[in-house]
MMTF fields as JSON, N, C-alpha, C and O atoms, coordinates in Angstrom:
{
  "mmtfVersion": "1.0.0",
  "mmtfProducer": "UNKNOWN",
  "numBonds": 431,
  "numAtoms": 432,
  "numGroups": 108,
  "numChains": 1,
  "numModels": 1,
  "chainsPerModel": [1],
  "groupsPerChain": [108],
  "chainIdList": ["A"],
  "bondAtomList": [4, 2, 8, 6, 12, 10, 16, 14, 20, 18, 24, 22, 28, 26, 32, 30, 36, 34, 40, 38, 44, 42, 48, 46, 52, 50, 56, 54, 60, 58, 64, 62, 68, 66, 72, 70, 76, 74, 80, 78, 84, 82, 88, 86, 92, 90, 96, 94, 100, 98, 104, 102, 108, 106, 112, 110, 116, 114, 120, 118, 124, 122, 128, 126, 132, 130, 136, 134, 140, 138, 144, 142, 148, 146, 152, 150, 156, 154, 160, 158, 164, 162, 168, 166, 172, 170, 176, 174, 180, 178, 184, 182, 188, 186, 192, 190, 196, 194, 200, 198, 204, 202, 208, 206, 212, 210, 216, 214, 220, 218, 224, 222, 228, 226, 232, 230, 236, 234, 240, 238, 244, 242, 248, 246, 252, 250, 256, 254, 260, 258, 264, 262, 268, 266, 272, 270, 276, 274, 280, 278, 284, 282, 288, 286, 292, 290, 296, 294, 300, 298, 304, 302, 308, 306, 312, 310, 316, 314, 320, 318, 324, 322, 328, 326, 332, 330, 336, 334, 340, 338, 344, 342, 348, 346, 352, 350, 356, 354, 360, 358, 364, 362, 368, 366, 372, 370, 376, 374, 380, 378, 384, 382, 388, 386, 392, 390, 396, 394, 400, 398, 404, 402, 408, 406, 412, 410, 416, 414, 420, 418, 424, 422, 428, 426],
  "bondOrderList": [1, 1, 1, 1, 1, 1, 1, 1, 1, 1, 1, 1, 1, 1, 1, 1, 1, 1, 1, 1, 1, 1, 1, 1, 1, 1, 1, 1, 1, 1, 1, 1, 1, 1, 1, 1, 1, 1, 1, 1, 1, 1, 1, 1, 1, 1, 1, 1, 1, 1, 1, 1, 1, 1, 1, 1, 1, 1, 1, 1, 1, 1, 1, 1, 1, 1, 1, 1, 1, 1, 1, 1, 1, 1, 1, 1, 1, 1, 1, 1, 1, 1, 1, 1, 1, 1, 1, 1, 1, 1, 1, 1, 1, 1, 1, 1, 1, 1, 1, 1, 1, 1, 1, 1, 1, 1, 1],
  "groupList": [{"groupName": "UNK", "atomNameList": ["N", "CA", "C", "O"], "elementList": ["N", "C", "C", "O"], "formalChargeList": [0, 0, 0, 0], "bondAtomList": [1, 0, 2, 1, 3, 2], "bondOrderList": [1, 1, 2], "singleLetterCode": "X", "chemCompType": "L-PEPTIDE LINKING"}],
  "groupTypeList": [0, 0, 0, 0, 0, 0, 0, 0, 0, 0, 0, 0, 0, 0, 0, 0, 0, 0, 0, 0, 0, 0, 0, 0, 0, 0, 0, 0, 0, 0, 0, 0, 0, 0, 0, 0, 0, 0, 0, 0, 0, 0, 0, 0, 0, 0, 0, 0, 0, 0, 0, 0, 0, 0, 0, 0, 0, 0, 0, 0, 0, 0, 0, 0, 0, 0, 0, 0, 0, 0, 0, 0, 0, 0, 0, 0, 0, 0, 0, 0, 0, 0, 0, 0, 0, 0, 0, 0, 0, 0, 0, 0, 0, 0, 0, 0, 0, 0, 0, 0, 0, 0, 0, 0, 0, 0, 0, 0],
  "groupIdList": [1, 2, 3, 4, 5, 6, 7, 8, 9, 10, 11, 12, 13, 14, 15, 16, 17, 18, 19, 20, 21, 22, 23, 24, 25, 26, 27, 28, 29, 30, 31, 32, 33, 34, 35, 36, 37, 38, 39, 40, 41, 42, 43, 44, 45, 46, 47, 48, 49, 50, 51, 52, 53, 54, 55, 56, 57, 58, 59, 60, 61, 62, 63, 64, 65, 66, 67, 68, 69, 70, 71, 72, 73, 74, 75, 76, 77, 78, 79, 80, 81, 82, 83, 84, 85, 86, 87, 88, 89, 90, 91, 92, 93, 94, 95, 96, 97, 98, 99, 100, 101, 102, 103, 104, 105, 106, 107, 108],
  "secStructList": [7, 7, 7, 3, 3, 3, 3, 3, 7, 7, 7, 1, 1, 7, 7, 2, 2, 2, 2, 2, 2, 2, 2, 2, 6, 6, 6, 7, 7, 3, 3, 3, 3, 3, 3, 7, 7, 7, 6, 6, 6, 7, 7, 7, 7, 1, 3, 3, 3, 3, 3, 3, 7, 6, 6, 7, 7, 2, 2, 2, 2, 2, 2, 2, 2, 6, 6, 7, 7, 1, 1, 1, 7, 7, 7, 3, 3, 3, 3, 7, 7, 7, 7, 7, 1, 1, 7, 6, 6, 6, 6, 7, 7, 7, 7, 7, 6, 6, 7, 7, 1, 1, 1, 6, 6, 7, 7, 7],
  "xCoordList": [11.445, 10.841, 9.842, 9.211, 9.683, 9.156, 7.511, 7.208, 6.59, 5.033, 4.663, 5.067, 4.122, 3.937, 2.14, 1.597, 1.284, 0.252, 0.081, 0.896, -1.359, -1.5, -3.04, -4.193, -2.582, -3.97, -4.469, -3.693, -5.723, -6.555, -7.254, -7.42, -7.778, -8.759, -7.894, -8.652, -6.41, -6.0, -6.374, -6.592, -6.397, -6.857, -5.822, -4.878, -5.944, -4.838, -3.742, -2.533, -4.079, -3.08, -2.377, -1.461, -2.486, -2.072, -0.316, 0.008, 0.377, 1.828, 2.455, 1.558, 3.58, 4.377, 4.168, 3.621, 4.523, 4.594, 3.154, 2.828, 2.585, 0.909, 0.424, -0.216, 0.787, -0.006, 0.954, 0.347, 2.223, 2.197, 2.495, 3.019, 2.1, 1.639, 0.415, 0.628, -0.531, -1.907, -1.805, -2.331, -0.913, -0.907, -0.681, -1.551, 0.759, 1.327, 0.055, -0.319, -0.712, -1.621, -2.667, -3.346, -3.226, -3.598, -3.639, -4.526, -1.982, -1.597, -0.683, -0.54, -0.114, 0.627, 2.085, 2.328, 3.067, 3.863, 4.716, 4.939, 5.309, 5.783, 7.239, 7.857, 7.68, 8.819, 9.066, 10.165, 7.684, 7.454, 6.252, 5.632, 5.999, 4.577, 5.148, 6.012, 4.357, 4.786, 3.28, 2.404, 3.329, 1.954, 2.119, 2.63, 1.668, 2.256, 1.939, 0.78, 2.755, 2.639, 2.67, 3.193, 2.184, 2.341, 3.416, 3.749, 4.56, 5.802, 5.769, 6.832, 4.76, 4.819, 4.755, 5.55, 3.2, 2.614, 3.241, 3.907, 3.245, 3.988, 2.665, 2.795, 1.204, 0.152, -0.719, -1.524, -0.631, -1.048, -1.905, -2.667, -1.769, -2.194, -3.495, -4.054, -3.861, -5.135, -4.558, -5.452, -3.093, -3.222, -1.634, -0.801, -1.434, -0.053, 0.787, 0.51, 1.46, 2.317, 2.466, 2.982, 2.038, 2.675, 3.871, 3.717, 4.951, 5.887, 5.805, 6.166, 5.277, 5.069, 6.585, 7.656, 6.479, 7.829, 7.794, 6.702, 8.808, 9.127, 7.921, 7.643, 7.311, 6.837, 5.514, 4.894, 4.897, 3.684, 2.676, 2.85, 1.634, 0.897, -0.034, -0.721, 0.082, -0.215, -1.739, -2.17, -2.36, -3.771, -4.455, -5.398, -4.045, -4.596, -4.413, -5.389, -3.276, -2.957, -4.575, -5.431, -4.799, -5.667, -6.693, -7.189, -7.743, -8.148, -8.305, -9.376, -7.479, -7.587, -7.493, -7.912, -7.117, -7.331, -8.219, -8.867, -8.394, -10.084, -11.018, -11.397, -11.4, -13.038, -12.47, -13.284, -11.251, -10.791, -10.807, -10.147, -11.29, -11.439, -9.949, -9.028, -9.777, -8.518, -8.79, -8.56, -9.233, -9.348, -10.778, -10.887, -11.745, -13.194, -13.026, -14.005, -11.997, -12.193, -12.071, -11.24, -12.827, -12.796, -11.421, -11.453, -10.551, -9.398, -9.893, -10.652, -9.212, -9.359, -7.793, -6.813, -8.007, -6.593, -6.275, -7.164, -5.347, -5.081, -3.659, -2.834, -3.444, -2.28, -1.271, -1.786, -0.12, 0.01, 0.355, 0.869, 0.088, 0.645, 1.742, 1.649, 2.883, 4.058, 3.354, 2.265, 4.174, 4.278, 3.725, 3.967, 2.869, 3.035, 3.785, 3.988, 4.247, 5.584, 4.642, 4.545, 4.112, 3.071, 2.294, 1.597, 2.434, 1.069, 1.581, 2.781, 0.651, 0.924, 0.933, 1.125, 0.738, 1.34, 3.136, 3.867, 3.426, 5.376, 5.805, 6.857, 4.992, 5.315, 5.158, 4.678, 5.628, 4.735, 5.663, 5.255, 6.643, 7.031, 6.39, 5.185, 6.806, 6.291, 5.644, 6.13, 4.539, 4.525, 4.615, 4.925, 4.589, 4.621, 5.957, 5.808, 7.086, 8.24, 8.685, 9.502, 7.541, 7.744, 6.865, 6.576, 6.147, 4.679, 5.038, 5.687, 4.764, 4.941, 3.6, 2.627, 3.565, 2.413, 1.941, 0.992, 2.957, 3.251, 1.81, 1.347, 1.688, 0.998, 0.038, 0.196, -1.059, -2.091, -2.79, -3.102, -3.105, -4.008, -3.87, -4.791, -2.348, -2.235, -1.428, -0.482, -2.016, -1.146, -0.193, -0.605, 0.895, 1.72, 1.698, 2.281],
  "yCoordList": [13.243, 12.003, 12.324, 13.38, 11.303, 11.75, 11.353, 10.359, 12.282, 11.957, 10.551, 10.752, 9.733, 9.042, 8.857, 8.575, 8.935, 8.755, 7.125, 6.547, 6.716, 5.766, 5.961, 6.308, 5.675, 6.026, 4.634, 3.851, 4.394, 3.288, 3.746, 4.955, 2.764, 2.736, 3.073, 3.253, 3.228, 3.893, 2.908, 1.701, 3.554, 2.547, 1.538, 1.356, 0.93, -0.366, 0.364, 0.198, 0.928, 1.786, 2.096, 1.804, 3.258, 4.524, 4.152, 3.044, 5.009, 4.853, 5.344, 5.993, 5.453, 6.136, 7.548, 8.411, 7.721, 9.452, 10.173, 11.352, 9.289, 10.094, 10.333, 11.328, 9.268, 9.028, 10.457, 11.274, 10.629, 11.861, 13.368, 14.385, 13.192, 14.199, 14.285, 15.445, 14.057, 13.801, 14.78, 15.891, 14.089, 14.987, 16.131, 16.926, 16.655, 17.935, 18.75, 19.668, 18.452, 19.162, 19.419, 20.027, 18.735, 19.135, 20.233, 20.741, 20.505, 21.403, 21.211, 21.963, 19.915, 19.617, 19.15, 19.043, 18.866, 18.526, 17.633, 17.872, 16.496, 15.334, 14.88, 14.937, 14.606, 13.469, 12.29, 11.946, 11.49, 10.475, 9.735, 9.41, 9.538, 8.626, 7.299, 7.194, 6.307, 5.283, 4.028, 3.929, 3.262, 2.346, 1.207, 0.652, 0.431, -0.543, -2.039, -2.146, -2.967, -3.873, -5.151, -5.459, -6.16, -7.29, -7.834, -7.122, -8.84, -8.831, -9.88, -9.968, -10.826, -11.551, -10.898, -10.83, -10.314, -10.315, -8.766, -8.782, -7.543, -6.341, -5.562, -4.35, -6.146, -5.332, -4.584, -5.214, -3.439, -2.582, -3.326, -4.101, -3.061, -4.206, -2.626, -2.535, -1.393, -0.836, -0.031, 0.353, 0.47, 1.228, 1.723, 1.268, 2.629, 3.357, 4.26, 3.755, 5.143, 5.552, 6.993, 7.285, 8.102, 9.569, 9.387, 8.726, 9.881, 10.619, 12.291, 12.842, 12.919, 14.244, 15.22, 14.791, 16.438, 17.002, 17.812, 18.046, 18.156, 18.567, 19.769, 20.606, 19.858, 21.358, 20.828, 21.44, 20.196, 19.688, 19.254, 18.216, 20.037, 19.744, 18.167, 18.131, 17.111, 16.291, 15.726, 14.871, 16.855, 16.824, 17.513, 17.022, 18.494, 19.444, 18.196, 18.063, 17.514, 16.633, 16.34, 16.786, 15.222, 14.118, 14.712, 14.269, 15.894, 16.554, 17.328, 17.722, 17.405, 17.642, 16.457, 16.481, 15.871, 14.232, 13.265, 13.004, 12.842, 11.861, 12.189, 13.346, 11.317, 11.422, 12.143, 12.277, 12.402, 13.255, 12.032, 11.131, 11.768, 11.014, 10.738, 11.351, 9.998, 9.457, 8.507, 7.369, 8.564, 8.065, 7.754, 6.551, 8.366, 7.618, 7.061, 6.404, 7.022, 6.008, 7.198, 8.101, 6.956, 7.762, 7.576, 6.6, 8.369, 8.089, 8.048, 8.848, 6.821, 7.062, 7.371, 6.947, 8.397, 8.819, 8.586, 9.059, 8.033, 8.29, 8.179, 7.803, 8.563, 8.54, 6.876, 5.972, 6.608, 5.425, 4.586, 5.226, 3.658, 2.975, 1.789, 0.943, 1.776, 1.049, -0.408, -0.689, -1.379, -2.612, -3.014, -2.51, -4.022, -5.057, -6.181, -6.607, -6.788, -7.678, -8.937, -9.949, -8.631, -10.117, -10.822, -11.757, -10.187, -10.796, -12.388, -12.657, -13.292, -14.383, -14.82, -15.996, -13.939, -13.881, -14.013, -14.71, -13.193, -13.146, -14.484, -14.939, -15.197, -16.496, -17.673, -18.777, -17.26, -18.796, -20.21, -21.14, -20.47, -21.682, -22.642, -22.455, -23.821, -25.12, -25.196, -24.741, -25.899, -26.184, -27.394, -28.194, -27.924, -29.108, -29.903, -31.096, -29.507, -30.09, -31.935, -32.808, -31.769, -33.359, -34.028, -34.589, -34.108, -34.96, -36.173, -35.883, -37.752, -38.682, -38.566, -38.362, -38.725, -38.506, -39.818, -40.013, -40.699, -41.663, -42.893, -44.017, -42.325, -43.231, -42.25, -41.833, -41.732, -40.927, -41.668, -42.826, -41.249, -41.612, -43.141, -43.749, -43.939, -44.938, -44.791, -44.008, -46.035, -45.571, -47.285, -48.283, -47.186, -48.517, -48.834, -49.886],
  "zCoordList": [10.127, 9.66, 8.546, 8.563, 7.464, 6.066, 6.456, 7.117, 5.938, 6.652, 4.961, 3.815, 5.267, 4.464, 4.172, 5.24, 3.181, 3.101, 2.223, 1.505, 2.652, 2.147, 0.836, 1.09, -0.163, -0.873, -1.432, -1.979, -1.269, -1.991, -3.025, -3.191, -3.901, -4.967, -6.278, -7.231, -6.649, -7.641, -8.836, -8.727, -9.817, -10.836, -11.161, -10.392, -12.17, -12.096, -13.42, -13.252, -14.337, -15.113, -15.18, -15.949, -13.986, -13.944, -13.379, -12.95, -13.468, -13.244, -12.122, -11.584, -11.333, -10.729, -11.255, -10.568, -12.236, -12.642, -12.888, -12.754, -13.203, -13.156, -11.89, -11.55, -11.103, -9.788, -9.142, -8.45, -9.387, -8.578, -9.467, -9.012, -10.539, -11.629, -10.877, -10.526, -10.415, -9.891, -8.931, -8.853, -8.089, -6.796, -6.866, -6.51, -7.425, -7.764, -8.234, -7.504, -9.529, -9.561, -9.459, -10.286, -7.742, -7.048, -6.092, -5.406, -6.326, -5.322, -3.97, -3.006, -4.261, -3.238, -3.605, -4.807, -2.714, -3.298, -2.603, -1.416, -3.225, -2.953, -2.807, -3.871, -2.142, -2.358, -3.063, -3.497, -3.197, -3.911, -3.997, -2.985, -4.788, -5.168, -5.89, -6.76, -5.218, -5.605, -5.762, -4.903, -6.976, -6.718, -6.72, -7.693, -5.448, -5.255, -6.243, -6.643, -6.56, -7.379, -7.123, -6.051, -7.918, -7.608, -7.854, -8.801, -7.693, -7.624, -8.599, -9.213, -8.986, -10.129, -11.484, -12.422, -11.209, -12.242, -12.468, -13.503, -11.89, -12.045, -12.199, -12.374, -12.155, -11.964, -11.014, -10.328, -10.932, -9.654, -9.183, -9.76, -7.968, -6.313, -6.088, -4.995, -7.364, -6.399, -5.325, -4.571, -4.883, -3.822, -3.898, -4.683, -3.029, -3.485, -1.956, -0.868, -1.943, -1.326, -1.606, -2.686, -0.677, -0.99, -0.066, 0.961, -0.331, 0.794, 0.527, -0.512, 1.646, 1.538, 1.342, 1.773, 0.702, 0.807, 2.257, 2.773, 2.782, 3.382, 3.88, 3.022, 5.039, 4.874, 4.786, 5.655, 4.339, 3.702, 4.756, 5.395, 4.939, 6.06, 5.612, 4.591, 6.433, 6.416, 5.945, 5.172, 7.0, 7.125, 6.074, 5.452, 5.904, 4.822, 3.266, 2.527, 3.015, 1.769, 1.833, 1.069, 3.275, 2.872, 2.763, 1.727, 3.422, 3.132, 1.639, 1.177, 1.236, -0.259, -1.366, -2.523, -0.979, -1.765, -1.575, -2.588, -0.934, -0.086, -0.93, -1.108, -1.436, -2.053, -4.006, -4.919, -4.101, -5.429, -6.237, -5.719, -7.209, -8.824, -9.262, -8.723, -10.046, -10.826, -11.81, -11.401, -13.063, -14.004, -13.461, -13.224, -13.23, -12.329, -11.329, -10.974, -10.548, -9.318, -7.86, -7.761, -7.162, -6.073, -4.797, -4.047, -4.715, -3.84, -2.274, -1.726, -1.667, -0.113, -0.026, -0.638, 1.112, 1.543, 2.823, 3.531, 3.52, 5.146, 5.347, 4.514, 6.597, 6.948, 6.954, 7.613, 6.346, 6.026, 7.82, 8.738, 7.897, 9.312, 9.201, 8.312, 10.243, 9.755, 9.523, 10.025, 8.63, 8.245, 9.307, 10.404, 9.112, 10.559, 10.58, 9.443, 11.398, 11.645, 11.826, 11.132, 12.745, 13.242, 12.55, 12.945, 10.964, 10.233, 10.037, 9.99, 9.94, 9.522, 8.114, 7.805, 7.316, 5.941, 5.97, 5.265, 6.911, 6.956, 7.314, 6.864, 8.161, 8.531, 7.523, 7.78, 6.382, 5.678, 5.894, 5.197, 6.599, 6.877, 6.987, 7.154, 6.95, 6.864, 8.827, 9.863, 8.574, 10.254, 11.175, 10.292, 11.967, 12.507, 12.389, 12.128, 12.519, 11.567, 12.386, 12.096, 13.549, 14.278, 14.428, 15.485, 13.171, 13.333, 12.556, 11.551, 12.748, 12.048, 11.56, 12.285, 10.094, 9.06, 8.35, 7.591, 8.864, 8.343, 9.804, 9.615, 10.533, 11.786, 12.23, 13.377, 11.459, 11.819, 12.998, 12.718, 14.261, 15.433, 15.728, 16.273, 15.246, 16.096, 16.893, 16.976, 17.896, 19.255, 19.168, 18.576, 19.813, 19.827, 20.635, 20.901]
}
């Protein structure tokens, strides 16, 4: 299973290939770096994705990344945690689909 890190604070710039040009020369090495985006606008959302390579001690990464600069901005690093399912962001459906809107608080 691929160890996945989660990094905050990245600047809004910076690219896929820098962000793990970054890492590499740091000293580590990756499967993939990725920064995550806004799906409208296509402007970094501030936070990103390591997938570690193979071999790659997990702890030692964040340890060596946490608190490390990137264009001036100080990186938080942690271990990434799966999606959550339950958020009520995923739910945005309409609600109430049997309310007459039409007869607010009368009674017949």
């Amino acid at each position: 299973m691929a160890q996945k890190l989660f990094v905050g604070n990245l600047p809004h710039g910076v690219t896929d290939s820098e962000f793990s040009e970054f890492v590499a020369n740091a000293g580590f090495q990756v499967a993939s770096a990725v920064v995550i985006r806004d799906k409208f606008t296509g402007q970094s959302r501030g936070f990103g994705f390591i997938e570690l390579a193979e071999g790659e001690d997990m702890n030692r990464v964040i340890a060596g990344l946490n608190g490390q600069t990137l264009a001036g901005r100080p990186l938080t690093v942690n271990e990434a945690r799966p999606q959550r399912t339950d958020s009520p962001r995923s739910n945005r459906g309409g609600g109430g689909g049997d309310r007459d809107h039409g007869n607010r608080g009368r009674r017949f």
